[in-house]
PDB file of N, CA, C, O and CB in Angstrom:
ATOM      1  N   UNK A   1       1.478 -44.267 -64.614  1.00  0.00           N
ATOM      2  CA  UNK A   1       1.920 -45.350 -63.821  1.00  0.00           C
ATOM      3  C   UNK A   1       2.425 -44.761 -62.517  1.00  0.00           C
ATOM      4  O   UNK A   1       3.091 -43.726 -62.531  1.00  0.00           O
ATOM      5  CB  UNK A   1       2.992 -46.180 -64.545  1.00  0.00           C
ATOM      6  N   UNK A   2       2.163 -45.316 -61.529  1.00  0.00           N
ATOM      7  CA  UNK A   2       2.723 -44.814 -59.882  1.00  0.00           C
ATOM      8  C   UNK A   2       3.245 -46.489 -59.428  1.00  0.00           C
ATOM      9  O   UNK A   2       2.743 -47.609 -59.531  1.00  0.00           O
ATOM     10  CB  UNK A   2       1.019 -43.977 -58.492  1.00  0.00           C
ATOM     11  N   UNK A   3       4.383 -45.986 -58.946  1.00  0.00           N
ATOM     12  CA  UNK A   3       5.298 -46.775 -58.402  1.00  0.00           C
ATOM     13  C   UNK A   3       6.025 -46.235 -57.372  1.00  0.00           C
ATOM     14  O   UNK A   3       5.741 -45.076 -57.068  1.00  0.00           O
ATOM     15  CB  UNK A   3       6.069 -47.197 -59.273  1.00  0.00           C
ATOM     16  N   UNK A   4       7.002 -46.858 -56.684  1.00  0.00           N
ATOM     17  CA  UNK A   4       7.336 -46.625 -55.473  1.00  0.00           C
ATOM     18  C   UNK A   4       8.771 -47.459 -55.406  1.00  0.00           C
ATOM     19  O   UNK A   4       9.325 -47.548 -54.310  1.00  0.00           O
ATOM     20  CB  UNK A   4       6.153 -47.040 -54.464  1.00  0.00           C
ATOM     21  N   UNK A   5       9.374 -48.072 -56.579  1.00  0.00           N
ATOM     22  CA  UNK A   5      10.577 -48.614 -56.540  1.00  0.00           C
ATOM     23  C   UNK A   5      11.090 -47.467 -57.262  1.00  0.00           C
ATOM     24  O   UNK A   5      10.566 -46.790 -58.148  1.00  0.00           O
ATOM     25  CB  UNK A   5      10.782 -50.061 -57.093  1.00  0.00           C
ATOM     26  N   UNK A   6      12.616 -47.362 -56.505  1.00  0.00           N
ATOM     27  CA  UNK A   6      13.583 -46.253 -56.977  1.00  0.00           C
ATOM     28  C   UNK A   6      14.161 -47.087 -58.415  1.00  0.00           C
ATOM     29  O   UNK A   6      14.474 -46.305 -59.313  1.00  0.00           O
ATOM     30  CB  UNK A   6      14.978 -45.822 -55.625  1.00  0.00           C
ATOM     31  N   UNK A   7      14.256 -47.870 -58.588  1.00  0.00           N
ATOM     32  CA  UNK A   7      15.061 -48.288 -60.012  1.00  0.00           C
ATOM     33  C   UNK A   7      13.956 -47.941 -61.222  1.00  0.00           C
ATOM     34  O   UNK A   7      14.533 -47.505 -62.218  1.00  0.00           O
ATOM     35  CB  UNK A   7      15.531 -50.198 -60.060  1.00  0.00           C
ATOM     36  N   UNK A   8      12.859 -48.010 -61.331  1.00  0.00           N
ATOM     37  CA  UNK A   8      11.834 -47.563 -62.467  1.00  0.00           C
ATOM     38  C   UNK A   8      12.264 -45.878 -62.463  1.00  0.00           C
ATOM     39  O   UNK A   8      11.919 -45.307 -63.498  1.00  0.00           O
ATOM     40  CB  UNK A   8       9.904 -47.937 -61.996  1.00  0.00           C
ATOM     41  N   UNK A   9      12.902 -45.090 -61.539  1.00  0.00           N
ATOM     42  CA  UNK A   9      13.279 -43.775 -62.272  1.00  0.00           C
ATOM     43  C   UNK A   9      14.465 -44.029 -63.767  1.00  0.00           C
ATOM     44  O   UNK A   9      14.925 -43.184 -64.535  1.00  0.00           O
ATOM     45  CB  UNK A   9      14.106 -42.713 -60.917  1.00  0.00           C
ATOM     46  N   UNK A  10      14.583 -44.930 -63.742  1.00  0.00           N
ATOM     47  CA  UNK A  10      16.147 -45.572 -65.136  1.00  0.00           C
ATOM     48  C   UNK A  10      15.030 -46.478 -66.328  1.00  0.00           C
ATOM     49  O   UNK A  10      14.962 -46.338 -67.549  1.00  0.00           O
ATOM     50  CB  UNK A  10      17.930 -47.441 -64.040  1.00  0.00           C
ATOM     51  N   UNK A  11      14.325 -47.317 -65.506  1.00  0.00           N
ATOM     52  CA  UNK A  11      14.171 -47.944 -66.165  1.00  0.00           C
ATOM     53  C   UNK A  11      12.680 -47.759 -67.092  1.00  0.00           C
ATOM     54  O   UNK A  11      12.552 -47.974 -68.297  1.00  0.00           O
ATOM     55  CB  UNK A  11      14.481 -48.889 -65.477  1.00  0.00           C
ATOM     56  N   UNK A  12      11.896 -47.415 -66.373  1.00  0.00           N
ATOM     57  CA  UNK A  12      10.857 -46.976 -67.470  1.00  0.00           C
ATOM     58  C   UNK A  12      10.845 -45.821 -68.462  1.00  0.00           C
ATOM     59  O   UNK A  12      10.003 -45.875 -69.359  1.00  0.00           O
ATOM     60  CB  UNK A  12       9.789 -46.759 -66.859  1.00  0.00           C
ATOM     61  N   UNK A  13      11.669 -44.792 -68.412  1.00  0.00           N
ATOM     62  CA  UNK A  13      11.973 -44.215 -69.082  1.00  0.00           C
ATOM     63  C   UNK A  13      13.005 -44.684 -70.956  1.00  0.00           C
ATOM     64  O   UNK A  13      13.168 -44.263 -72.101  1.00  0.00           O
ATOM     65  CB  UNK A  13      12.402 -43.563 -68.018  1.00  0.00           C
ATOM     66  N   UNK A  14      13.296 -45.543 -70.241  1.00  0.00           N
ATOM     67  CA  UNK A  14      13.854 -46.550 -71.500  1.00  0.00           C
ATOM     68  C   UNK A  14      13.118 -47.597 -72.107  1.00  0.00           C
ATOM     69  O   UNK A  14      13.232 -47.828 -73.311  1.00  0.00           O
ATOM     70  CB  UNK A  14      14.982 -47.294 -71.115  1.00  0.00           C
ATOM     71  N   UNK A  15      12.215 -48.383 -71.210  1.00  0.00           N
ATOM     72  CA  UNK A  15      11.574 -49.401 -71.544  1.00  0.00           C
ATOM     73  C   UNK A  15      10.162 -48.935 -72.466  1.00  0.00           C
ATOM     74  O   UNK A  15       9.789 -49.643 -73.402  1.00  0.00           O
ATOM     75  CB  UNK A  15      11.335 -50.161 -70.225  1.00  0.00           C
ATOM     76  N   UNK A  16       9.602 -47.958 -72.173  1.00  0.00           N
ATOM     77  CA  UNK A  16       8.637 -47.552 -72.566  1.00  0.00           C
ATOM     78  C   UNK A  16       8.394 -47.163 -73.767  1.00  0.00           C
ATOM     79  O   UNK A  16       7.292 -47.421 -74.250  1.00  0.00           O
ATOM     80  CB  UNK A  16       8.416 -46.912 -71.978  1.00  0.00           C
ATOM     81  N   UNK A  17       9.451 -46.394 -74.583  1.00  0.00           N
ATOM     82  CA  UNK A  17       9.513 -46.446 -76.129  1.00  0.00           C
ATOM     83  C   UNK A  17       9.796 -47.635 -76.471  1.00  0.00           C
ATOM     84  O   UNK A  17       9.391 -47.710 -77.632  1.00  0.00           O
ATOM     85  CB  UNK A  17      10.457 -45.590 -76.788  1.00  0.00           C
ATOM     86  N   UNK A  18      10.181 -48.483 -76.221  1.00  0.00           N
ATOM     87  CA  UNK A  18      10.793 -49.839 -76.758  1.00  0.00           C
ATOM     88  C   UNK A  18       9.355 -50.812 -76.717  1.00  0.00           C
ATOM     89  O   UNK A  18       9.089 -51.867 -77.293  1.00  0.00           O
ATOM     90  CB  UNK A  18      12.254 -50.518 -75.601  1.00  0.00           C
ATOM     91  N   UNK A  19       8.852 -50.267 -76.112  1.00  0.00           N
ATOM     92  CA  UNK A  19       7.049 -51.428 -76.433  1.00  0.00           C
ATOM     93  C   UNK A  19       6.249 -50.181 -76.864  1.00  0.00           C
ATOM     94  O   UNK A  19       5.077 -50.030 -76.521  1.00  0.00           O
ATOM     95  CB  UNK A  19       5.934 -52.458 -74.532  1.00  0.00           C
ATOM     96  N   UNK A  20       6.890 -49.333 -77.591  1.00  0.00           N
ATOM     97  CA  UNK A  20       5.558 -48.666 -78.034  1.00  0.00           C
ATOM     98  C   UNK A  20       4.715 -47.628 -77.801  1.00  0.00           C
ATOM     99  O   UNK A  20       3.753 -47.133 -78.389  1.00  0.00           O
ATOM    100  CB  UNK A  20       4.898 -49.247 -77.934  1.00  0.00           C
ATOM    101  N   UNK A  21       5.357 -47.404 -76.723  1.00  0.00           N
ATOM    102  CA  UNK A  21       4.738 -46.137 -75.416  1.00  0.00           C
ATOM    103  C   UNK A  21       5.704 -44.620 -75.270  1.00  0.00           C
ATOM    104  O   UNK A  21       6.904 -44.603 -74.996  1.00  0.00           O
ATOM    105  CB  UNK A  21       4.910 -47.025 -73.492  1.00  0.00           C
ATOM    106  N   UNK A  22       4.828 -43.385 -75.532  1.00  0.00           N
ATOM    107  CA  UNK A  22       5.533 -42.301 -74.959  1.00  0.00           C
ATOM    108  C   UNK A  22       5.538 -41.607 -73.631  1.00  0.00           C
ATOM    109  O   UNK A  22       4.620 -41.307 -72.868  1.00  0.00           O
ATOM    110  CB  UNK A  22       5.323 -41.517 -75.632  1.00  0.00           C
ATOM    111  N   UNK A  23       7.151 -41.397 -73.561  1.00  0.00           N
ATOM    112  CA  UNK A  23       6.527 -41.340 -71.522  1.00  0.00           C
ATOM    113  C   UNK A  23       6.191 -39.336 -71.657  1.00  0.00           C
ATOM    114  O   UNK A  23       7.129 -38.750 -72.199  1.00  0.00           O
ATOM    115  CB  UNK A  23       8.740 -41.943 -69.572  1.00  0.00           C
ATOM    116  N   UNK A  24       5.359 -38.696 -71.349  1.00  0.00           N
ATOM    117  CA  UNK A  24       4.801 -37.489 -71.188  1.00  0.00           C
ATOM    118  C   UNK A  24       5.319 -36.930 -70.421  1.00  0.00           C
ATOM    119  O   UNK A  24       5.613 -35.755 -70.638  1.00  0.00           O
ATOM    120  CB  UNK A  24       3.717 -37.403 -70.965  1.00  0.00           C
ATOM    121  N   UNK A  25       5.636 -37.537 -69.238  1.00  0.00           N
ATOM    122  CA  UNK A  25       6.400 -36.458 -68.298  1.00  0.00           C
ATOM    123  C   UNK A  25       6.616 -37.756 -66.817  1.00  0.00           C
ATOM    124  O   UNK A  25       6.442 -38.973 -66.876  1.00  0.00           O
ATOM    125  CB  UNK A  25       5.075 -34.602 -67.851  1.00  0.00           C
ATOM    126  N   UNK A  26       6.957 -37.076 -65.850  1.00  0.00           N
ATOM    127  CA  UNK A  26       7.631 -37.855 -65.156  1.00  0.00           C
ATOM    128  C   UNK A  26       7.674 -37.236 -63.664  1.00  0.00           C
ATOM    129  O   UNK A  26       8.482 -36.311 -63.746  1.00  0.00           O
ATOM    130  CB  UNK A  26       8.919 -38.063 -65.832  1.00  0.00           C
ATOM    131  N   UNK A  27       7.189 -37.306 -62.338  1.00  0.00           N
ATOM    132  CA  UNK A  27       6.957 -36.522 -61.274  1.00  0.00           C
ATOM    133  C   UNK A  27       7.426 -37.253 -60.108  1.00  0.00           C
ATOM    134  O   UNK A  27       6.938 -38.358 -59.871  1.00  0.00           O
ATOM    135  CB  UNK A  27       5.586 -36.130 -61.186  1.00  0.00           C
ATOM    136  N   UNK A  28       8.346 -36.742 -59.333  1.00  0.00           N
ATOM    137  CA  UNK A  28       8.367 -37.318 -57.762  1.00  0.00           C
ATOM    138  C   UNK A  28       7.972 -36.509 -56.808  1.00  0.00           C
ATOM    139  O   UNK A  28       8.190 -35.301 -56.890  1.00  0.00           O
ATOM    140  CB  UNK A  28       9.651 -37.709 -57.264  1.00  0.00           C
ATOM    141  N   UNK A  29       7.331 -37.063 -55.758  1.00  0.00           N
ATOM    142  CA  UNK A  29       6.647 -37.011 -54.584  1.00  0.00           C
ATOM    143  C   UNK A  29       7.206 -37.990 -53.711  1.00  0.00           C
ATOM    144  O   UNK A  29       6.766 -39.138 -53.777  1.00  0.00           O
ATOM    145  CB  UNK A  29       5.259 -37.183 -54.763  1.00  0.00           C
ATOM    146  N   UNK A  30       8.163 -37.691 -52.858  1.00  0.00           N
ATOM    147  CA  UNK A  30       8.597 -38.230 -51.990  1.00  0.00           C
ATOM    148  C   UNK A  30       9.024 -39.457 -52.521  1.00  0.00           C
ATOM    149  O   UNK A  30       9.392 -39.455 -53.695  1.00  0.00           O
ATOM    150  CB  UNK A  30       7.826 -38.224 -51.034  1.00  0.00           C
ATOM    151  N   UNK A  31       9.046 -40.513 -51.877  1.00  0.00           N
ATOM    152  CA  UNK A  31       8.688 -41.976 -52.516  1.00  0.00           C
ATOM    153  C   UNK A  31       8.349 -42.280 -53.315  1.00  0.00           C
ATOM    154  O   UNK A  31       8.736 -43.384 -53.699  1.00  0.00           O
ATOM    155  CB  UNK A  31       8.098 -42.602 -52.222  1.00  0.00           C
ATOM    156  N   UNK A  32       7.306 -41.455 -54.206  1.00  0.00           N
ATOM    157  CA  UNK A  32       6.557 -42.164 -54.778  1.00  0.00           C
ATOM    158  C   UNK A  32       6.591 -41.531 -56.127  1.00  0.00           C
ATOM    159  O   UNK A  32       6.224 -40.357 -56.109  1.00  0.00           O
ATOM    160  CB  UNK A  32       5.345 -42.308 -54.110  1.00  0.00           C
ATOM    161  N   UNK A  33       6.976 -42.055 -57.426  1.00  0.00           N
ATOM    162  CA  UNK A  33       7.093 -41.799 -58.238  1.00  0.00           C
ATOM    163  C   UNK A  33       6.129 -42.281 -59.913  1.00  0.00           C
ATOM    164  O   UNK A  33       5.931 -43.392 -60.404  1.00  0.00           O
ATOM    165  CB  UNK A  33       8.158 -41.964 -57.906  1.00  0.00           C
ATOM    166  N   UNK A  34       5.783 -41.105 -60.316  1.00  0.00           N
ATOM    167  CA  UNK A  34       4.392 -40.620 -60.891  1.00  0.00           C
ATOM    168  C   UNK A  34       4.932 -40.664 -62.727  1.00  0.00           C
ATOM    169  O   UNK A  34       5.538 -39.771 -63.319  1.00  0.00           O
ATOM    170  CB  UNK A  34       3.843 -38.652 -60.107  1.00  0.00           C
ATOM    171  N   UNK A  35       4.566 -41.713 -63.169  1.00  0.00           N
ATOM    172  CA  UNK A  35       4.868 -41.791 -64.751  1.00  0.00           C
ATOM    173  C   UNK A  35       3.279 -41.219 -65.747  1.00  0.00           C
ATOM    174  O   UNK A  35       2.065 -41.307 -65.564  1.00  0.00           O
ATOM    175  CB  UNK A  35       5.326 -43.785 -65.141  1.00  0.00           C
ATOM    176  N   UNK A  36       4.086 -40.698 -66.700  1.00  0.00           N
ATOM    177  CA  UNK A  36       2.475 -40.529 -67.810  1.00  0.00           C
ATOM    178  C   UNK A  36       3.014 -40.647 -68.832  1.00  0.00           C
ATOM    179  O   UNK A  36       3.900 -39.987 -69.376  1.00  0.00           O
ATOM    180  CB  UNK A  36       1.445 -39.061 -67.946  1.00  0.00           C
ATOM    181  N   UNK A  37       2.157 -42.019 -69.276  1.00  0.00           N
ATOM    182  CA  UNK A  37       2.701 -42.306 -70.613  1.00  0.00           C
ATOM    183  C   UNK A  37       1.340 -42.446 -71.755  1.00  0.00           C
ATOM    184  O   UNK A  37       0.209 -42.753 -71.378  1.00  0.00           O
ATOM    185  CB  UNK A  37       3.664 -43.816 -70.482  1.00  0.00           C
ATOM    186  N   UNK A  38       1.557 -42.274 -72.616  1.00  0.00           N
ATOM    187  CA  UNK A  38       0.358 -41.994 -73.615  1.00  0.00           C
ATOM    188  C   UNK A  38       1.009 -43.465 -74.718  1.00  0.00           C
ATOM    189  O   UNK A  38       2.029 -43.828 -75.304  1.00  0.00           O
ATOM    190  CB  UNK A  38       0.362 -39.890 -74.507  1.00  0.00           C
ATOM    191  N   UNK A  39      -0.533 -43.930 -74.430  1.00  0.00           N
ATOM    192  CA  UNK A  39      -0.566 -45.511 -74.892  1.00  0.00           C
ATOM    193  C   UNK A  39      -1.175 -44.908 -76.609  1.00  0.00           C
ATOM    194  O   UNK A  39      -1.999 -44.041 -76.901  1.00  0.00           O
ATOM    195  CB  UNK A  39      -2.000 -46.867 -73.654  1.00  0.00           C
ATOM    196  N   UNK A  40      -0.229 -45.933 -77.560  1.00  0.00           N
ATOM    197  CA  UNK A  40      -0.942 -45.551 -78.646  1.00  0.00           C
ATOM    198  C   UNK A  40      -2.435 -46.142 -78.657  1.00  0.00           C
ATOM    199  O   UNK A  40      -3.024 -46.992 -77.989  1.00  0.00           O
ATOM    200  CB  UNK A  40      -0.163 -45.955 -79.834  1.00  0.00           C
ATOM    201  N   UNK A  41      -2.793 -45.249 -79.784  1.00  0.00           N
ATOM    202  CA  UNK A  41      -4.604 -45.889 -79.800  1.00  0.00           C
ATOM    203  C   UNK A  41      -4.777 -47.425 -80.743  1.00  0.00           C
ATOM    204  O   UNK A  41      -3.958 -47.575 -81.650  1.00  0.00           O
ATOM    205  CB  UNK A  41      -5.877 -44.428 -80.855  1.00  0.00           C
ATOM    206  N   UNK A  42      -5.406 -48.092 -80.612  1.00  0.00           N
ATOM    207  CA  UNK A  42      -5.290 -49.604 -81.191  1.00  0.00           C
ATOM    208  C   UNK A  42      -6.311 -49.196 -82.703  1.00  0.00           C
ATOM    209  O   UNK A  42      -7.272 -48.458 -82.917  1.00  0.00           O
ATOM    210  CB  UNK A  42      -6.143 -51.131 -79.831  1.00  0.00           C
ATOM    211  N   UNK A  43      -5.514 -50.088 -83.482  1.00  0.00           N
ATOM    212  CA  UNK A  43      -5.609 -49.714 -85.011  1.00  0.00           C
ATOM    213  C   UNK A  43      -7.028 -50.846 -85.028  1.00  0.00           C
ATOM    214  O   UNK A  43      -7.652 -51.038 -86.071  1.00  0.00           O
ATOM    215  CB  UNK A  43      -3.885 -50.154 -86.242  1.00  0.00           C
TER     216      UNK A  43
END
């Protein structure tokens, strides 16, 4: 996920196990901030 709002550095990091999702790692570049999250595979 790439985003560019400063509040998703708090908040996706929390939200993302909570539906299911692991966040992999997490990168900033200036502004712009770089999520990897590994979607489970559908049963």
């Amino acid at each position: 996920m790439i985003t560019d709002c400063p509040q998703s550095v708090n908040s996706i990091p929390l939200e993302a196990p909570r539906h299911g999702y692991e966040l992999l790692a997490q990168r900033q570049e200036g502004p712009t901030l770089r999520f990897y999250i590994r979607v489970p595979e559908s049963e």
